[in-house]
N, CA and C atoms as an extended XYZ file, in Angstrom:
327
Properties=species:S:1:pos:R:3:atomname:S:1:resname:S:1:resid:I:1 pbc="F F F"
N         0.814       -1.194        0.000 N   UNK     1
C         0.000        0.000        0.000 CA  UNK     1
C         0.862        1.265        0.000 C   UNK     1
N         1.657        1.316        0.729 N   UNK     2
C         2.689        2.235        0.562 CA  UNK     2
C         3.365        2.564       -0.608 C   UNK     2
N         3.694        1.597       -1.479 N   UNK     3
C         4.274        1.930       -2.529 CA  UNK     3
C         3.505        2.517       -3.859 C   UNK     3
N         2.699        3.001       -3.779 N   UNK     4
C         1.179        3.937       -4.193 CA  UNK     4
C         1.691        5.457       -4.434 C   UNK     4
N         2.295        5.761       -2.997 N   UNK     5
C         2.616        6.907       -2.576 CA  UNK     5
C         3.897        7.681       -3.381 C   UNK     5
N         4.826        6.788       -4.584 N   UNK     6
C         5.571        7.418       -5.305 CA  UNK     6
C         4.579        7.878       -6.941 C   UNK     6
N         3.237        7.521       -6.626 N   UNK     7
C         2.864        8.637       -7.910 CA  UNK     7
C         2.323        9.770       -7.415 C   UNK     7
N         1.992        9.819       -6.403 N   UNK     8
C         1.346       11.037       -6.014 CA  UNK     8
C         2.547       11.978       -5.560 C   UNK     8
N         1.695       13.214       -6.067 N   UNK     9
C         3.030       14.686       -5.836 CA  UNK     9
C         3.476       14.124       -4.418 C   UNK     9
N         4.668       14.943       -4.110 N   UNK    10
C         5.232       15.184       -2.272 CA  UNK    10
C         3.833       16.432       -2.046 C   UNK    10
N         3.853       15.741       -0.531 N   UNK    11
C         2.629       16.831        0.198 CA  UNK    11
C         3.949       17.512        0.956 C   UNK    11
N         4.023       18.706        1.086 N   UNK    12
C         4.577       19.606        1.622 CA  UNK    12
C         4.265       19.442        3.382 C   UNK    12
N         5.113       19.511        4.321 N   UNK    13
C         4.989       19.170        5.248 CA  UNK    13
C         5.358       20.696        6.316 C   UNK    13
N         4.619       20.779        7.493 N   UNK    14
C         4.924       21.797        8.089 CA  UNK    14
C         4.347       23.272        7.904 C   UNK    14
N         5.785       23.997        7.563 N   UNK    15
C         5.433       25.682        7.110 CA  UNK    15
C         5.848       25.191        5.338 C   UNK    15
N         6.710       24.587        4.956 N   UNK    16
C         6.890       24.299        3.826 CA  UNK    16
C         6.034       24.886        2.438 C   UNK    16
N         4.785       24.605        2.657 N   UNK    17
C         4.159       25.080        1.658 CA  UNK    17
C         3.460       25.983        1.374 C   UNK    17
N         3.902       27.064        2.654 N   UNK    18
C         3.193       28.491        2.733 CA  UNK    18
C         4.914       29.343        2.677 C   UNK    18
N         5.649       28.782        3.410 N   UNK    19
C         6.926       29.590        3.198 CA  UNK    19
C         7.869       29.185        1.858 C   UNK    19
N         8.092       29.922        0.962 N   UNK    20
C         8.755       29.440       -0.122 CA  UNK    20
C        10.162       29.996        0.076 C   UNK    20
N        11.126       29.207        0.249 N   UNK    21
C        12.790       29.719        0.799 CA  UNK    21
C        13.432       29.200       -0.104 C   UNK    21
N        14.428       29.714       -0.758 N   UNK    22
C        15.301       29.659       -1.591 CA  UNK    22
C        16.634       29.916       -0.990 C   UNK    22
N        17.721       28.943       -1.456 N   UNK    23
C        19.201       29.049       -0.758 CA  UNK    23
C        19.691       29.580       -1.411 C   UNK    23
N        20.353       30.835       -1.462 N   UNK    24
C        21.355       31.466       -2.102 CA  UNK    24
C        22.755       30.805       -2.557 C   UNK    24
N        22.849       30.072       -1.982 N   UNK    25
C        24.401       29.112       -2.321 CA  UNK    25
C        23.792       27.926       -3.254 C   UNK    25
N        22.766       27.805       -2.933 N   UNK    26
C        22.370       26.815       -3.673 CA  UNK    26
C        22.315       26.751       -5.334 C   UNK    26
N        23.142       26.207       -6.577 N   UNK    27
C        23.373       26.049       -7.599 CA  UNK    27
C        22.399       25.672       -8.003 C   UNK    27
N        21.470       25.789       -9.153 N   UNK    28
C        20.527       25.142       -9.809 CA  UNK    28
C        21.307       24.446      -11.202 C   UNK    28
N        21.326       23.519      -11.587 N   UNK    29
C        21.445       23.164      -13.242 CA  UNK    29
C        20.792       23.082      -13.685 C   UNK    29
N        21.420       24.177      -14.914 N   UNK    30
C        20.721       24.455      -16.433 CA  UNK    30
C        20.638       23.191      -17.409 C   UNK    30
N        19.955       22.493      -17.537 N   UNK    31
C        20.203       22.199      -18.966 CA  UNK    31
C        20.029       22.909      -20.008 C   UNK    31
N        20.697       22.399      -20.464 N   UNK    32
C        20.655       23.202      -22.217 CA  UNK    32
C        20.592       22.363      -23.434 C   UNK    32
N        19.660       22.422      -23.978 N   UNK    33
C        19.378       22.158      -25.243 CA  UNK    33
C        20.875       22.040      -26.116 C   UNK    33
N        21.061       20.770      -27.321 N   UNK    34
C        22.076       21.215      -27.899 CA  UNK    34
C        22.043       21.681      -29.394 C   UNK    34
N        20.799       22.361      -29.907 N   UNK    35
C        20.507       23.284      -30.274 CA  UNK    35
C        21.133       24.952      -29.516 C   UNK    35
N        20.711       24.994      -28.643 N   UNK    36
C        20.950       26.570      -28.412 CA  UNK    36
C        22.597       26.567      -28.165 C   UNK    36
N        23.340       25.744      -28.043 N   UNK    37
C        24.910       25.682      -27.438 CA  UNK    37
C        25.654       26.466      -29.128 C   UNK    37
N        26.437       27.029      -29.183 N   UNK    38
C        26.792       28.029      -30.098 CA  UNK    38
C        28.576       27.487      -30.115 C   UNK    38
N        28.804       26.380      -30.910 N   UNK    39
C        30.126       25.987      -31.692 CA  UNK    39
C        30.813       26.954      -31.799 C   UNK    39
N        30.651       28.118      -32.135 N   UNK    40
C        31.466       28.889      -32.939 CA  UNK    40
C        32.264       29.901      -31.553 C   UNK    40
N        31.545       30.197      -30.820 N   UNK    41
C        32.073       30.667      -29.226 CA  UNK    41
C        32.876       30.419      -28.962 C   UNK    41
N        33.795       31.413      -29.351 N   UNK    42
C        35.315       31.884      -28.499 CA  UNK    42
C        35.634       31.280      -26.969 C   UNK    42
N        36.300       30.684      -26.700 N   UNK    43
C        36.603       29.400      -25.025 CA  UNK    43
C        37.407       30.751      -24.482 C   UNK    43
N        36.683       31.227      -23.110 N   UNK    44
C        37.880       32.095      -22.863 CA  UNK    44
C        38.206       30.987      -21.789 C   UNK    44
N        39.830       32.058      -21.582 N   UNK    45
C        40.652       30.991      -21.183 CA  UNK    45
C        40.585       31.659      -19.456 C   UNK    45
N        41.234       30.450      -18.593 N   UNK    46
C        41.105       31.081      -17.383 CA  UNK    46
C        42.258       31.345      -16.759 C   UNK    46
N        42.313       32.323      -15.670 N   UNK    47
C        43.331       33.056      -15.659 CA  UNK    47
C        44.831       32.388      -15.611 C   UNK    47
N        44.767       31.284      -14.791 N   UNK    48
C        45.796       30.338      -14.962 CA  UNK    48
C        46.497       30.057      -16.152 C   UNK    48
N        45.564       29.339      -17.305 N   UNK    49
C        46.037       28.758      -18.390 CA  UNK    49
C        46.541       30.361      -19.253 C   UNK    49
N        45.922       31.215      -19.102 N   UNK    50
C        46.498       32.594      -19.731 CA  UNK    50
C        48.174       32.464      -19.263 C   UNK    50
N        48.118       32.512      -17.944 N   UNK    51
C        49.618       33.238      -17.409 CA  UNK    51
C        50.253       31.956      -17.772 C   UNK    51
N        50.211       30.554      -17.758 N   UNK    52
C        51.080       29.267      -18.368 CA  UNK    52
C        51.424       30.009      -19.524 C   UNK    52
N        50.082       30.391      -20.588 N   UNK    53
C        50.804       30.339      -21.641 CA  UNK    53
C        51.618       31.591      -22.129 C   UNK    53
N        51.552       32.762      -21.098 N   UNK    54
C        52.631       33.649      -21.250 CA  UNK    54
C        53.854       33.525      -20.665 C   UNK    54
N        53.801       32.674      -19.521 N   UNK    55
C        55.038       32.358      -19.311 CA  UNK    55
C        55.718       31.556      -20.574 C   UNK    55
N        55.379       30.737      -20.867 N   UNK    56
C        55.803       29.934      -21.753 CA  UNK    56
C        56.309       30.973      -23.106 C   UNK    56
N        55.571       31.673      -23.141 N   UNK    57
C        55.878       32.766      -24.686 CA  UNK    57
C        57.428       33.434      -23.803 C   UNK    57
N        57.155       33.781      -22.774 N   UNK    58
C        58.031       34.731      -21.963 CA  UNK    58
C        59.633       33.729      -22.205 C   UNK    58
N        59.350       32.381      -21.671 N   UNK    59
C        60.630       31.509      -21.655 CA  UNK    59
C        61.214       31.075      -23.401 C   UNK    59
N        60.353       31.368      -23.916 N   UNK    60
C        60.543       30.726      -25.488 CA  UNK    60
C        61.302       31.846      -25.765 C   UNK    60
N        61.003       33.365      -25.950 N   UNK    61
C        61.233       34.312      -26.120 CA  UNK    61
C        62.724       34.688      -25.694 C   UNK    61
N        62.944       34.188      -24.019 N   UNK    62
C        64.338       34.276      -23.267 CA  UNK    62
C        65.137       33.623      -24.216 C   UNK    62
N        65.350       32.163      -24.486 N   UNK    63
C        65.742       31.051      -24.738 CA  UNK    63
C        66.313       31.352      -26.543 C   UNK    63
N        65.381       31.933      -26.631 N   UNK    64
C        65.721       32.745      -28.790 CA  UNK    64
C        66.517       34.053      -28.694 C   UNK    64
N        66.632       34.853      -27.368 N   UNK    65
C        67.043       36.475      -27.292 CA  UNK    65
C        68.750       35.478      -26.815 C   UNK    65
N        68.655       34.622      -25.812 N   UNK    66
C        70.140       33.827      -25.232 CA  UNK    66
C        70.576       33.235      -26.278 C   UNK    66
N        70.227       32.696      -27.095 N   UNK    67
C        70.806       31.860      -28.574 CA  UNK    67
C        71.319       33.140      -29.486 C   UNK    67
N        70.633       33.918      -29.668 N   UNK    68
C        70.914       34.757      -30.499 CA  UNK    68
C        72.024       35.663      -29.660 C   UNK    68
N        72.524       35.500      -28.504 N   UNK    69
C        73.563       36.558      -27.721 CA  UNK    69
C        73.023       37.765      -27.688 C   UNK    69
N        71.780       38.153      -27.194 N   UNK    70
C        71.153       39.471      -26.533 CA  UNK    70
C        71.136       39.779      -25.540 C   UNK    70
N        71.344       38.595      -24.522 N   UNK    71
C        71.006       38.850      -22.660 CA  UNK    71
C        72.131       38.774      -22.416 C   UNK    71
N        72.119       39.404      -21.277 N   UNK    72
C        73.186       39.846      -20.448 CA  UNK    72
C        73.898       38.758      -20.121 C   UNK    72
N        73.478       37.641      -19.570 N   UNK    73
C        73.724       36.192      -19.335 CA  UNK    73
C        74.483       35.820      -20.637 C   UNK    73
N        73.938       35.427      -21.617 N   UNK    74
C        74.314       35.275      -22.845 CA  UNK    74
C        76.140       35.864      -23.070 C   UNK    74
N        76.271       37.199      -22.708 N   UNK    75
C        77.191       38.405      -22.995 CA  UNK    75
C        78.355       37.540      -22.325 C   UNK    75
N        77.651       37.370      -21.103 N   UNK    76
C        78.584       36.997      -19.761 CA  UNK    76
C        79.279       35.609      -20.276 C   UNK    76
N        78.322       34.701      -20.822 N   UNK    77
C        79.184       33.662      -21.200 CA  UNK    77
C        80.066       33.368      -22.498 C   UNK    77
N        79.327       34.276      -22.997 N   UNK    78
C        80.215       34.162      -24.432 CA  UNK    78
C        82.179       35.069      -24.046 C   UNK    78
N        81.841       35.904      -23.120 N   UNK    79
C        83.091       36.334      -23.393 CA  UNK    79
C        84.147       35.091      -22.128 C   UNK    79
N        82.797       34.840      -21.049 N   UNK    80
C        83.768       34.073      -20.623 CA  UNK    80
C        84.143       32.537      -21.256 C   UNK    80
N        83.776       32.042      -22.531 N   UNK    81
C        84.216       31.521      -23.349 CA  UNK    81
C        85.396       31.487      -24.171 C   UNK    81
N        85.470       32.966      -24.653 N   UNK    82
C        86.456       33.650      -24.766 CA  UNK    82
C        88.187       33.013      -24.207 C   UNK    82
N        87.578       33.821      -22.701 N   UNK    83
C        89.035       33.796      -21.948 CA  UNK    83
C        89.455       32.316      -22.163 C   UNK    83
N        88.207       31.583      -21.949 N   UNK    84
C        88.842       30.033      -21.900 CA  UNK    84
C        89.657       29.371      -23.311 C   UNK    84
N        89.033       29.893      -23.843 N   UNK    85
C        89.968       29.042      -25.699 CA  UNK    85
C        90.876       29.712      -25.545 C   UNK    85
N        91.223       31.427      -24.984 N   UNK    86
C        92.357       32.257      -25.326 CA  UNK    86
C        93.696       31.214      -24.326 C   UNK    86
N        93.084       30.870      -23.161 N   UNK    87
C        93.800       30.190      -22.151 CA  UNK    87
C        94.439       28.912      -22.752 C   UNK    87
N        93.305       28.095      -23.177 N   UNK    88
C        93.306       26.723      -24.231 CA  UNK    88
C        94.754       26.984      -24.899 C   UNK    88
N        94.604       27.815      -25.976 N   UNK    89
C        95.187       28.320      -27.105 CA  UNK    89
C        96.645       28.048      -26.392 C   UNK    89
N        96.933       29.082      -25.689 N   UNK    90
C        98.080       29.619      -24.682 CA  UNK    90
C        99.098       28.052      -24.255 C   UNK    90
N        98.080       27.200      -23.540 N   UNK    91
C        98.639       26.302      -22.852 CA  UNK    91
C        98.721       25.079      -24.224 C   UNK    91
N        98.343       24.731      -25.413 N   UNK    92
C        98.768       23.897      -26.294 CA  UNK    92
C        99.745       24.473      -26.728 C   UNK    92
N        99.946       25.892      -26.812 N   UNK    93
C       101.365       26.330      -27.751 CA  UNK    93
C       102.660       26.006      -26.562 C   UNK    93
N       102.284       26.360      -25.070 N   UNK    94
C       103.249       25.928      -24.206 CA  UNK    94
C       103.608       24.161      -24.694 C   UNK    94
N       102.647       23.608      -24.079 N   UNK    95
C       102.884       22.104      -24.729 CA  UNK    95
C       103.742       21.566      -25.729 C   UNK    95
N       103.585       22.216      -27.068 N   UNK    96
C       104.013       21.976      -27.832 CA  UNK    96
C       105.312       22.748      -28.394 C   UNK    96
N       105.756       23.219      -27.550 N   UNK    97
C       107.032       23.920      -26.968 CA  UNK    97
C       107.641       23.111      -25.988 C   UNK    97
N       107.348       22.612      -24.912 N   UNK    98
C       107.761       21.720      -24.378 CA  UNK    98
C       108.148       20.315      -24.795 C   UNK    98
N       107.110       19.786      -25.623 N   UNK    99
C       107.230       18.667      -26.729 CA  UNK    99
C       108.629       18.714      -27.497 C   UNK    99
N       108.817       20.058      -28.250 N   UNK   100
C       109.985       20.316      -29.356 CA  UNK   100
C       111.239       20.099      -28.438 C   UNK   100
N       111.013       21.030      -27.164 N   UNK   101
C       112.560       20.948      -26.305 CA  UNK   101
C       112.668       19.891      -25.764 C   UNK   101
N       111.489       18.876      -25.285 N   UNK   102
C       112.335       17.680      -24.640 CA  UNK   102
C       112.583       16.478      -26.437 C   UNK   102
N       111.820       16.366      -27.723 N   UNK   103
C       112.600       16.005      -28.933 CA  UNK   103
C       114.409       16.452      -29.227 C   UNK   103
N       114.527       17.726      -28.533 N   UNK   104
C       115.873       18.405      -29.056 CA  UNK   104
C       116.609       17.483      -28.441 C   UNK   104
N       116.219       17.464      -26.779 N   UNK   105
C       116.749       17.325      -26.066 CA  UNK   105
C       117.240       15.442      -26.230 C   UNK   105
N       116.327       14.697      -26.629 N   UNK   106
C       116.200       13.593      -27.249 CA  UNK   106
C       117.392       13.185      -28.052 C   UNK   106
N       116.875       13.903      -29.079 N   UNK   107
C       118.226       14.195      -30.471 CA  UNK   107
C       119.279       14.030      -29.829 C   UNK   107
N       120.040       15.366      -29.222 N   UNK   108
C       121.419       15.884      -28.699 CA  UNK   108
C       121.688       14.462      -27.510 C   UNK   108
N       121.038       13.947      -26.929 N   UNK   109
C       121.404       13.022      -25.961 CA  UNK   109
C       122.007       11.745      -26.893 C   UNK   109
């Protein structure tokens, strides 16, 4: 007999059906038709995925200005590159100065 009672409306119980209260926090869902949904609508993006993808432009951007020797960083290593081959340079010609005099030295013995 009870189970009767799921066709009939809910009877409102109490103050319920003289007080009509609505929750402000409370979310309703929309459905929506997928007719009215509009394909062509621009996705904005949210603030997060914006700043990812400017960082990302920002680091791509660093990474092409450092290849190309524009940043300061860049400056810094290229010359201290520099000193190092000039050093390189320096210490194979010693070497190979040393090489010749201990050959002489070879020879004459």
């Amino acid at each position: 007999d009870d189970d009767d009672d799921d066709d009939k409306p809910r009877r409102a119980k109490g103050l319920e059906g003289i007080i009509d209260v609505e929750n402000p926090n409370r979310v309703v869902k929309k459905n929506r038709k997928a007719a009215e949904i509009d394909v062509n609508a621009k996705v904005e993006l949210t603030r997060r995925q914006r700043e990812a993808i400017e960082k990302q432009k920002a680091q791509s951007n660093y990474r092409q200005r450092h290849a190309a020797g524009k940043t300061e960083e860049a400056r810094a290593d290229l010359a201290r590159l520099a000193i190092i081959r000039k050093q390189r340079e320096e210490a194979a010609k010693e070497a190979k100065k040393r090489q010749e005099a201990e050959a002489e030295k070879a020879r004459k013995a």
